[in-house]
DRENLOKE-721775 format. One line per 5 residues: number of its first residue (from 1); their letters; for each residue x, y, z of N, C-alpha, C. Coordinates in Angstrom, 3 decimals. Example, Ala and Ser with C-alpha at 12.3 -4.5 7.8 and 13.67 -1.06 7.14 Angstrom:
<nodes>
1 = as = 13.190/-5.690/7.800/12.300/-4.500/7.800/13.200/-3.300/7.800  12.850/-2.250/7.080/13.670/-1.060/7.140/12.900/0.030/7.870
</nodes>
This chain:
<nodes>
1 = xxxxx = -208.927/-101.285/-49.107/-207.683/-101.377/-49.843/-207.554/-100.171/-50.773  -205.898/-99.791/-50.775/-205.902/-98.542/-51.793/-204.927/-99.008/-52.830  -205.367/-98.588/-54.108/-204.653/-98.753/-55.426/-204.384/-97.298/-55.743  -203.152/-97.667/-56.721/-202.708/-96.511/-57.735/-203.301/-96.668/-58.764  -204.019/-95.730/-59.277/-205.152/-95.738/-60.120/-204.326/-95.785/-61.300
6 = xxxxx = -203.169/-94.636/-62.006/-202.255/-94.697/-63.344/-201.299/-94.207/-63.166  -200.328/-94.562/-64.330/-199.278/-94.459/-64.131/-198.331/-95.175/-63.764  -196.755/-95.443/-63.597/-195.847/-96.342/-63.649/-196.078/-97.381/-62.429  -196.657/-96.964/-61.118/-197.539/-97.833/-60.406/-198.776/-98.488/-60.613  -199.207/-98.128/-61.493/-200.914/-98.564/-61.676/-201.302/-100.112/-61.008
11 = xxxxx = -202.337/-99.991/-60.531/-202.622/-100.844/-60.101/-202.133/-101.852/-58.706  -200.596/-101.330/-58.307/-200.072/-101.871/-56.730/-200.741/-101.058/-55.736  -200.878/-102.435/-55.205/-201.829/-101.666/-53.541/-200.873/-101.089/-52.424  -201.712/-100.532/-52.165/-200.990/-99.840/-50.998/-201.820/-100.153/-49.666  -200.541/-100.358/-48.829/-201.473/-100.690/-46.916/-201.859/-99.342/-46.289
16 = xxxxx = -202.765/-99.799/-45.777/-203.722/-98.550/-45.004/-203.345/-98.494/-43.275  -203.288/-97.320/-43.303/-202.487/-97.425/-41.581/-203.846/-97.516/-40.717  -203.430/-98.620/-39.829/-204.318/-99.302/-38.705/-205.455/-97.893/-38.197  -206.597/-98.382/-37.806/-207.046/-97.387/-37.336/-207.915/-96.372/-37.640  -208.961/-95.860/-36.810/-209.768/-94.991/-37.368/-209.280/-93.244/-37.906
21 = xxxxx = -207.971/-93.163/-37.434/-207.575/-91.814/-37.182/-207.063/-91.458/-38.709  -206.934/-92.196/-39.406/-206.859/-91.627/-41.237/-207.502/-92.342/-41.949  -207.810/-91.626/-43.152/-209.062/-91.668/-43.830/-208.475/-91.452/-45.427  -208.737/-92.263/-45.876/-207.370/-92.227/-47.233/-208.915/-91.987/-47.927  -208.197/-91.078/-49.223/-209.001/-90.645/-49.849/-210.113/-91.369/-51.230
26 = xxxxx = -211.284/-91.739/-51.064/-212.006/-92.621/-51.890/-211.157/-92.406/-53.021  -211.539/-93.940/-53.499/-211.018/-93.510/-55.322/-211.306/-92.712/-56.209  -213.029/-92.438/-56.226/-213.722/-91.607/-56.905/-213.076/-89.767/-56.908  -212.603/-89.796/-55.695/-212.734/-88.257/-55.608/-210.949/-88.176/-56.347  -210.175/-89.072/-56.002/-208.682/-89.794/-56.058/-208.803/-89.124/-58.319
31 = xxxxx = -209.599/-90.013/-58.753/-209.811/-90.217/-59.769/-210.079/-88.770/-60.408  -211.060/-88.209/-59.743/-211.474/-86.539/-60.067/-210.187/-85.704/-59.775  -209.705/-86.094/-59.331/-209.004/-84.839/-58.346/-207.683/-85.006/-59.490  -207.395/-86.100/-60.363/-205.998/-86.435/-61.157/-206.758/-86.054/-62.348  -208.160/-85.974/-62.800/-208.560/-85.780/-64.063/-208.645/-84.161/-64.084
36 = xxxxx = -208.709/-83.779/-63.008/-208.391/-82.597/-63.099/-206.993/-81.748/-63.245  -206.278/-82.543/-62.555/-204.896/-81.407/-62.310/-203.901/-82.241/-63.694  -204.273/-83.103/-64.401/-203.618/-84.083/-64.970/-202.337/-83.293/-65.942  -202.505/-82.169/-66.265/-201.376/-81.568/-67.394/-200.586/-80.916/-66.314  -200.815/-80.979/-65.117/-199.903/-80.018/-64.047/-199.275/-80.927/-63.348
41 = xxxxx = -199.180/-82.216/-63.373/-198.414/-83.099/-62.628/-197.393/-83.748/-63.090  -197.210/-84.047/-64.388/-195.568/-84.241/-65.162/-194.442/-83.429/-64.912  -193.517/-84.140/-63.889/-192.761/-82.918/-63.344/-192.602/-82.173/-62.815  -193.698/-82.122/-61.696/-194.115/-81.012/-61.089/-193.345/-81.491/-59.193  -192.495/-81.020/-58.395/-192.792/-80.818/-57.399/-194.105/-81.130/-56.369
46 = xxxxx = -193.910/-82.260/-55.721/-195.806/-82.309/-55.160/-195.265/-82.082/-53.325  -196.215/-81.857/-52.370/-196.227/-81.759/-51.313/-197.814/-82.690/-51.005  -197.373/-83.532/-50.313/-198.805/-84.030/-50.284/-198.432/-84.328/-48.346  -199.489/-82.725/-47.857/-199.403/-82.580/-46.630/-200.728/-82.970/-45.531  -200.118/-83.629/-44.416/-201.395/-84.656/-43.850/-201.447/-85.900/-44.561
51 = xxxxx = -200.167/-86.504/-45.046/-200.231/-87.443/-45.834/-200.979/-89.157/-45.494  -201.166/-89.437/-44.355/-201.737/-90.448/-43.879/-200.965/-91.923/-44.961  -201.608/-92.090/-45.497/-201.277/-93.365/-47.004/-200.082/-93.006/-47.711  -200.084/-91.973/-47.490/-198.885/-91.593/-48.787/-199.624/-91.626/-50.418  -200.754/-91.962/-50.615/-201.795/-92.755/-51.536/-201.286/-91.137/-52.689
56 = xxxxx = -202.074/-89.750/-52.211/-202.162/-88.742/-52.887/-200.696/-88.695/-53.330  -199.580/-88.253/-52.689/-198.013/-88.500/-53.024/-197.707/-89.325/-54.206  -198.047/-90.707/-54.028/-197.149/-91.579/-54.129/-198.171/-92.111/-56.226  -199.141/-91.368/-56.021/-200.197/-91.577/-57.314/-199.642/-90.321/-58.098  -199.472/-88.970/-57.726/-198.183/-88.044/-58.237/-197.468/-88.731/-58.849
61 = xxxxx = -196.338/-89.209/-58.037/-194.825/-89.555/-58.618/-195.413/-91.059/-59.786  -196.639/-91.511/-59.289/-196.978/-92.744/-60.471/-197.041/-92.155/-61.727  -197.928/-90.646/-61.852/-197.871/-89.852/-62.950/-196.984/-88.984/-63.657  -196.013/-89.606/-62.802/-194.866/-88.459/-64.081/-194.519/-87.103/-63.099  -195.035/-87.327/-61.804/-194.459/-85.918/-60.750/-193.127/-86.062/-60.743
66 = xxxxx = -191.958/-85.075/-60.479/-190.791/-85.243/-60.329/-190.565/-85.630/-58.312  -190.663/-85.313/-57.651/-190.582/-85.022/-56.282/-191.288/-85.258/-56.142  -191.679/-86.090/-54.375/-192.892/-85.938/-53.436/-192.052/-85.490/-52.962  -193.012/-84.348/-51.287/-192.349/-84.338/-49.554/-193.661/-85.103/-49.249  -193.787/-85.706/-48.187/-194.594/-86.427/-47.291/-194.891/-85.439/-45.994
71 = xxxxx = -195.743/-85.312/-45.397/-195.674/-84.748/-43.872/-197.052/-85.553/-43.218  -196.489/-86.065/-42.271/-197.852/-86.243/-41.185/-196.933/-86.331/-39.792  -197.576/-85.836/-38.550/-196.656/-86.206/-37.394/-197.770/-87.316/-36.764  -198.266/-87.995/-37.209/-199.057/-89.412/-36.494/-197.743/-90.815/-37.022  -196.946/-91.171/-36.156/-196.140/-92.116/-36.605/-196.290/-92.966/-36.885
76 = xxxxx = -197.534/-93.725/-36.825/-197.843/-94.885/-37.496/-198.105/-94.788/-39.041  -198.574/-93.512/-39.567/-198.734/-93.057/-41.276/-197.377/-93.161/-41.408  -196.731/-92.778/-41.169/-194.939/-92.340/-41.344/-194.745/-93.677/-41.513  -195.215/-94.617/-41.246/-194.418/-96.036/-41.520/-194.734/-96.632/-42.411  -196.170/-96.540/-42.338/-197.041/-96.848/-43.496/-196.746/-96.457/-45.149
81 = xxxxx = -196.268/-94.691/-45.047/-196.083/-94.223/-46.151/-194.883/-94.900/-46.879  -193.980/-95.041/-45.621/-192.357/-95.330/-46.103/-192.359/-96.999/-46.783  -193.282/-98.165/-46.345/-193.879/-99.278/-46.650/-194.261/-99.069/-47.831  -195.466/-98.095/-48.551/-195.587/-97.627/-49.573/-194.787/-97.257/-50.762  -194.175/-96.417/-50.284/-193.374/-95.523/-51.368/-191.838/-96.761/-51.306
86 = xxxxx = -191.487/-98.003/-50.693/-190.665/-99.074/-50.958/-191.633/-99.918/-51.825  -192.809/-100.130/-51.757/-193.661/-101.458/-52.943/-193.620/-100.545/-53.776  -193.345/-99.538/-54.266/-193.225/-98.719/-55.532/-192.103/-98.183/-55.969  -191.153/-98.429/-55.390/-189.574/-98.023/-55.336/-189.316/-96.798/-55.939  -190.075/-95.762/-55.140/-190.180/-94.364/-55.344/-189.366/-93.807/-54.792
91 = xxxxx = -188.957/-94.066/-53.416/-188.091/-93.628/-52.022/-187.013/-92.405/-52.458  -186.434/-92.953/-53.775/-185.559/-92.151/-54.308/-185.762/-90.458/-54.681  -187.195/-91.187/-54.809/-187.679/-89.604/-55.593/-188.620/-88.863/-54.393  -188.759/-89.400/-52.996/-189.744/-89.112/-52.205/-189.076/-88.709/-50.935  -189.748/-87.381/-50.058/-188.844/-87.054/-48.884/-190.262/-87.337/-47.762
96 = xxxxx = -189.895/-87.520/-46.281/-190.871/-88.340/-45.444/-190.425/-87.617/-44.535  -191.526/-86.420/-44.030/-190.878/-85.459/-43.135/-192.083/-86.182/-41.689  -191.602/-86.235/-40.713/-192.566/-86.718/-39.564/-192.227/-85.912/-38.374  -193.092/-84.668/-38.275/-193.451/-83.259/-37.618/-194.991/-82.787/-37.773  -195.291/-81.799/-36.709/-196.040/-81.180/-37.064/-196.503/-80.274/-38.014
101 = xxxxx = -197.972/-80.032/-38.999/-198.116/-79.589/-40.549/-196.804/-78.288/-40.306  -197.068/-77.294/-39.626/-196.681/-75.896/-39.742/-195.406/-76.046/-39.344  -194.939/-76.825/-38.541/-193.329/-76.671/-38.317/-192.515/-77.451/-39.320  -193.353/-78.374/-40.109/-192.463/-78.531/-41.536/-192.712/-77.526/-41.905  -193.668/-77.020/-42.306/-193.593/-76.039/-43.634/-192.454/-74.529/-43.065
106 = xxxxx = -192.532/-74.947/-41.958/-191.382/-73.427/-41.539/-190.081/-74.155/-42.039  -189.576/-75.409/-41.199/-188.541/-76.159/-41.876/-188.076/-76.247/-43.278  -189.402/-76.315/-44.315/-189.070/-76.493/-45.881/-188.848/-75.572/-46.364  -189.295/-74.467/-45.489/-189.532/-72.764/-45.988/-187.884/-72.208/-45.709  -187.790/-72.529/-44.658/-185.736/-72.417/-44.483/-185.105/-72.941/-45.492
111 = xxxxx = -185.332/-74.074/-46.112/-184.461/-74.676/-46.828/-184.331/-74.168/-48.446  -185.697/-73.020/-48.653/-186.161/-72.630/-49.788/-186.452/-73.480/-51.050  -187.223/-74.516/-50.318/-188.287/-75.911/-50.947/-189.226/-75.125/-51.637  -189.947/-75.272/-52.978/-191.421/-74.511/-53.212/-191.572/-75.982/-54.102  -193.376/-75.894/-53.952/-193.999/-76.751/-54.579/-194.801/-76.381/-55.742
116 = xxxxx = -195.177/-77.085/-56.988/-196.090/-76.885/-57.650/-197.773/-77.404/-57.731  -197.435/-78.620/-56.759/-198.755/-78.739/-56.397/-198.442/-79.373/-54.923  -199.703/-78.832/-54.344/-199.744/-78.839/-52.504/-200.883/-79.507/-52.358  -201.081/-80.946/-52.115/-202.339/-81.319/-51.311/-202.305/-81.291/-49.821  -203.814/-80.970/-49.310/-203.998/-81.189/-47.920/-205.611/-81.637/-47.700
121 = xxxxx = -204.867/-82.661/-46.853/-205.835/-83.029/-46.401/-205.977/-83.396/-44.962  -206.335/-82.580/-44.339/-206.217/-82.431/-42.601/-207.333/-83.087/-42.405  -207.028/-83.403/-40.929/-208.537/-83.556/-40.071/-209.952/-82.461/-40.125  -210.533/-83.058/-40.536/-211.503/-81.859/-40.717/-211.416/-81.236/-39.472  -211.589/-81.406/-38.328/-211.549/-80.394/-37.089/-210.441/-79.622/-36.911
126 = xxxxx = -209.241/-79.668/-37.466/-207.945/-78.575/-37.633/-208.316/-77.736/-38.349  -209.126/-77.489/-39.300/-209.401/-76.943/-40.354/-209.986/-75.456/-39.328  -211.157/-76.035/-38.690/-211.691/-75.470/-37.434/-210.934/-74.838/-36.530  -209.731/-75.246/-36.232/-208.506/-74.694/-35.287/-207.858/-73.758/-36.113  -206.994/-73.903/-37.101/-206.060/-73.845/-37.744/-206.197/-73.467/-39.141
131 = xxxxx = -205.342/-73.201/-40.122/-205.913/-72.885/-41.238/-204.675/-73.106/-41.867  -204.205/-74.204/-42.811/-203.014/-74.454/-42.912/-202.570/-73.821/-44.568  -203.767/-73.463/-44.686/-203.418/-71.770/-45.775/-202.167/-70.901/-45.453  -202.525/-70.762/-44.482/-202.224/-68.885/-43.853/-200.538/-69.369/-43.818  -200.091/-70.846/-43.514/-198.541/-70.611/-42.989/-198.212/-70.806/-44.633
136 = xxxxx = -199.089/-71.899/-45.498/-198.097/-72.113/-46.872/-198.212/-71.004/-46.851  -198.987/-70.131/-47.019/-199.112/-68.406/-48.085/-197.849/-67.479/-47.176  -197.506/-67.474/-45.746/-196.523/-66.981/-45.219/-195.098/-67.266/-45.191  -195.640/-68.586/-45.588/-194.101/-69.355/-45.813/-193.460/-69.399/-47.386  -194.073/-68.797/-47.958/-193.828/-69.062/-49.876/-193.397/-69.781/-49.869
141 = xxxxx = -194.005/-71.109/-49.859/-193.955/-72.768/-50.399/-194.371/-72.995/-51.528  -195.654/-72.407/-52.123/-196.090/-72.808/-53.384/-195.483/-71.631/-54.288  -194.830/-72.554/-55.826/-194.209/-71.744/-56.568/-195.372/-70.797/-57.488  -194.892/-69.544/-58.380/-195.353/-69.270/-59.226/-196.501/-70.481/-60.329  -197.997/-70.310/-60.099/-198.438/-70.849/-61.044/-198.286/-71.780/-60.681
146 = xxxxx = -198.441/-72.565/-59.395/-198.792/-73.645/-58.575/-200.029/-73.403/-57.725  -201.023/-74.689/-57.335/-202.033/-74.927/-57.036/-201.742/-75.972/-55.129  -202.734/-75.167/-54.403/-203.181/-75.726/-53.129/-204.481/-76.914/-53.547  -204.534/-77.591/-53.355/-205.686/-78.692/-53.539/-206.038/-79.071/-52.194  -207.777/-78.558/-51.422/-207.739/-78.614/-50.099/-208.782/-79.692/-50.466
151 = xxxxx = -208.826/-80.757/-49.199/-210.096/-81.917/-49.338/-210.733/-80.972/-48.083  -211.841/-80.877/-47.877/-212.991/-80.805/-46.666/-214.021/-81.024/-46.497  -214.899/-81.165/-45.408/-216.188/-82.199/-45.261/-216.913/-80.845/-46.287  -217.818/-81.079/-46.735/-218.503/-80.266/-47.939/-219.150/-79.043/-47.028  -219.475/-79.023/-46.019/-220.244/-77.625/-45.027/-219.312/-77.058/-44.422
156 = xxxxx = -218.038/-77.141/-44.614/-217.091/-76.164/-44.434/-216.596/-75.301/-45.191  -216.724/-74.130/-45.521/-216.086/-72.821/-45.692/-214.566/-72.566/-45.691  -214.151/-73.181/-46.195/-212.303/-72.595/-46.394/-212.117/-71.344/-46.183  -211.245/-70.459/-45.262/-210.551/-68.725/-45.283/-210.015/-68.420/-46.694  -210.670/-68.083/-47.536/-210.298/-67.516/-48.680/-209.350/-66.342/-49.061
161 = xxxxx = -208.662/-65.842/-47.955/-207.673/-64.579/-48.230/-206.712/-64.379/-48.388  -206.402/-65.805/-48.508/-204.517/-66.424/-48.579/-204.504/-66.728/-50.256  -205.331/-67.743/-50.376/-205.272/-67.359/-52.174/-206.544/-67.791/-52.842  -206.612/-67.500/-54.085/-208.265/-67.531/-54.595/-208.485/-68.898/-55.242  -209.738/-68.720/-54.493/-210.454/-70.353/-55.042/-210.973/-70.205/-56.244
166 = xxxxx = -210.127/-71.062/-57.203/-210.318/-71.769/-58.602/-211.708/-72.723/-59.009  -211.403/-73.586/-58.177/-212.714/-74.414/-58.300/-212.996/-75.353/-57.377  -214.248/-76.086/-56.923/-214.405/-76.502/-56.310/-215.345/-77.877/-56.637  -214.946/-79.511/-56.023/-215.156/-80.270/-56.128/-216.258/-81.092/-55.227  -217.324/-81.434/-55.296/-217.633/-82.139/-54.157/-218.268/-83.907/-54.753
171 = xxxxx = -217.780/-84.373/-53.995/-218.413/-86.156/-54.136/-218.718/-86.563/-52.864  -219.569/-86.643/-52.836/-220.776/-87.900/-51.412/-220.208/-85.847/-50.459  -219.622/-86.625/-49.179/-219.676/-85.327/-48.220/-218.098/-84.691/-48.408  -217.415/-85.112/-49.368/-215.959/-84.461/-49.389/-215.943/-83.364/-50.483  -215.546/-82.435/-50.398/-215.239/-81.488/-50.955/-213.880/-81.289/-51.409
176 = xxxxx = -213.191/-80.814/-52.874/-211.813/-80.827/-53.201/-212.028/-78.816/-53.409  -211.050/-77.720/-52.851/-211.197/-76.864/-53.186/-209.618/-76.589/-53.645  -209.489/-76.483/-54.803/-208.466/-75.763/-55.886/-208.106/-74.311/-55.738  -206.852/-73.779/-54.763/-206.606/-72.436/-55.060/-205.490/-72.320/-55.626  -205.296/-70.859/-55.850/-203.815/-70.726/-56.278/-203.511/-69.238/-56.071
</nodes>
């Protein structure tokens, strides 16, 4: 089961989409990851990409974020999230894009969308394929003095040349890496 840890949701659960194929993010790291960015999320624009739960999103807008976007193209998260972000009657303030990571971000990038804070949290094996750095940093999605927040299994190496790593988090085998 996933909770909203604080904020105008605190404490409503949220449903977990069926299945081994998403992996919503422990509380612990959930908990680190908001004690960290905590003065950058009042108001801030969030993108919470690979969204699975909607959990990272939807704990934003609990804190005082102005905006979520949502992205996952697995349609069963997409239903899940939208289930979510209605037990929190966020919807208003939340957009639910259901595509692939890079062809939203070309899509949001047309529309001249920028975020102030960007989570991702991919499949660790895309990470391996793909590098979903290289399109935000091509696509100028993240605004001035906005932060990428990447989760990865801890023995992976992030491409560091898109933007510089700030800091880096690890709990049990997950890793949080902070660029900007």
């Amino acid at each position: 089961m996933i909770r909203v840890i604080a904020g105008a949701f605190r404490g409503r659960r949220l449903k977990m989409v069926p299945g081994p194929l998403v992996r919503p993010m422990p509380a612990k790291l959930k908990e680190a990851l908001f004690n960290i960015i905590k003065d950058k999320v009042k108001g801030a624009s969030v993108l919470d990409g690979f969204a699975g739960t909607g959990s990272i999103g939807i704990e934003a807008l609990s804190r005082g974020a102005e905006k979520a976007a949502f992205i996952d193209e697995y349609y069963p998260a997409i239903k899940i999230i939208k289930v979510n972000l209605n037990k929190c009657e966020a919807e208003n303030r939340a957009r639910v894009i259901h595509k692939e990571f890079n062809r939203a971000i070309i899509q949001l990038a047309k529309e001249k969308v920028g975020f102030d804070l960007i989570f991702l949290d991919p499949p660790y094996k895309l990470l391996e394929e793909r590098n979903p750095l290289k399109v935000i940093k091509k696509r100028n999605i993240l605004k001035k003095g906005g932060l990428v927040i990447l989760r990865h299994f801890f023995k992976t190496i992030p491409d560091q040349k898109y933007f510089s790593l700030m800091r880096t988090v690890t709990i049990g085998d997950d890793t949080l890496s902070f660029f900007q």
